[in-house]
N, C-alpha and C positions, 0 to 999 in steps of 0.2 A: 758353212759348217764343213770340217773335213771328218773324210773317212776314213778309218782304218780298215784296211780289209787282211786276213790274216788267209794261210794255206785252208783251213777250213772254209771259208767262206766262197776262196775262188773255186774251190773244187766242190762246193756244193752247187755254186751257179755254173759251173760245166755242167752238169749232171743234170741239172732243170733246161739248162739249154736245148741240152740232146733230148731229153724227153716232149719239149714245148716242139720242136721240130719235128720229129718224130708223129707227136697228135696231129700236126696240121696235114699228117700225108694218111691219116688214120691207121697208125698202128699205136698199141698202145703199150708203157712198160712200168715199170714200178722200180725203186729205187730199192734197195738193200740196206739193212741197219748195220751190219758188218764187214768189215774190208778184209775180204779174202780174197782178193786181186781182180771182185765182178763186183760192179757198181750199178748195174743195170739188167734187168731179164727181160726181155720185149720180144711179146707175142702179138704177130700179122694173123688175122683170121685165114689171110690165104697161105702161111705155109704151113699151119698144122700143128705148128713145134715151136717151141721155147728158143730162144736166141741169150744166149749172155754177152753181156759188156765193159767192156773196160774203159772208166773213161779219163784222159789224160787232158789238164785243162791249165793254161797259162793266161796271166789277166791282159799280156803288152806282149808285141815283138820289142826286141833289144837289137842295141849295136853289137854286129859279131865281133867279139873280141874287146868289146868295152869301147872300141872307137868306130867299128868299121860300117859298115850297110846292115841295114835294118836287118834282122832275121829273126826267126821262130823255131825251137825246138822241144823233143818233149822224151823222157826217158822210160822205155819200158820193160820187163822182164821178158826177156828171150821164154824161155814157161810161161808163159801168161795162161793163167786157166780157161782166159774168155775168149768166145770163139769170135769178136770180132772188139774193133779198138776203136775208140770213137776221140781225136782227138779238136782240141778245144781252142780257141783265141777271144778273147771273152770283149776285147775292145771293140772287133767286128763283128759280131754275135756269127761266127762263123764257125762250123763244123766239118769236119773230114771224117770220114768212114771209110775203115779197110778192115778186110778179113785178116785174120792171125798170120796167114801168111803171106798176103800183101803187104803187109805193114814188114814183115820179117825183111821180106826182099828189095823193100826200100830203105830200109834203115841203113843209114852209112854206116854204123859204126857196133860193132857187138866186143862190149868187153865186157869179160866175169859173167857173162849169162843176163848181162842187160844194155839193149838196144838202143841206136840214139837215131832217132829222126827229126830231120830238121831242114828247113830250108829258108830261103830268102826271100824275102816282103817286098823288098827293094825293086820296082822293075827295072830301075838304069843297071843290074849286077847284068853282066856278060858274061856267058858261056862258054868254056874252053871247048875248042873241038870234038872232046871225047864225052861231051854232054852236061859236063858238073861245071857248077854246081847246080845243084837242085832250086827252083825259084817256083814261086808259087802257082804261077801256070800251070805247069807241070805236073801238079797236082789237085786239077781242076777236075776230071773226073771222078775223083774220091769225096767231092762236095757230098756232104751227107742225100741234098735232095735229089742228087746224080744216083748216088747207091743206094740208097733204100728201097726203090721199086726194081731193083734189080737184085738186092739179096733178100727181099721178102715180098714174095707175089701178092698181089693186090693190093698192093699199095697205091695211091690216089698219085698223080703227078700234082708235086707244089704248084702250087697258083701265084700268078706275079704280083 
């Protein structure tokens, strides 16, 4: 049987993603019926306060450029209202978490007030001298279960 999966679907299974992650570290959040740029509000008993979320979610990495090495990218509003970005790769049930402006200051690319972060899947990609491109090593401590007991205290460390 195949499946059709359409933009609704994958970006509700980001959004279940980050939240099933999320519970395993015991925080907990609830999802939003409206899309005003926060898809998520997730309250840690240890910090006191409400957190909002934005969550950016893709079902595959793709060839860069239609032929080249594997890569993953994701586009987001330079404004974004949510104080943190939660982005998605749904093949590997894998999650990144960055603050509003962690995400800003990684993103290559800001045209028109919206943001492109992205990077490469591929481990064989080489890196120029001057550090680029972006591979996904590199952004190993943005793993959700890396940040989340770091931006919300008392959070459990994931269990292997």
């Amino acid at each position: 049987m195949s499946l059709t999966r359409n933009s609704l679907h994958i970006g509700a299974g980001g959004e279940l993603l980050v939240q099933y992650q999320l519970l395993k570290l015991g925080i907990d959040s609830a999802r939003l019926t409206t899309d005003a740029g926060i898809d998520l509000v997730v309250y840690a008993p240890g910090a006191r306060k409400a957190t909002t979320v934005q969550v950016k979610t893709k079902d595959r990495a793709r060839s860069s450029g239609g032929n080249g090495k594997m890569a993953i990218g994701w586009s987001f509003p330079h404004e974004t209202p949510a104080e943190l970005l939660a982005f998605v790769l749904l093949e590997r049930d894998l999650v990144w978490l960055f603050t509003r402006d962690q995400a800003r200051a990684t993103a290559q690319q800001n045209n028109k007030g919206t943001r492109e972060l992205y990077w490469y899947t591929d481990p064989t990609v080489r890196k120029r001298p001057d550090g680029s491109p972006l591979i996904e090593t590199d952004v190993d401590q943005y793993l959700l279960e890396r940040q989340a007991p770091l931006l919300f205290p008392g959070a459990s460390a994931a269990s292997s």
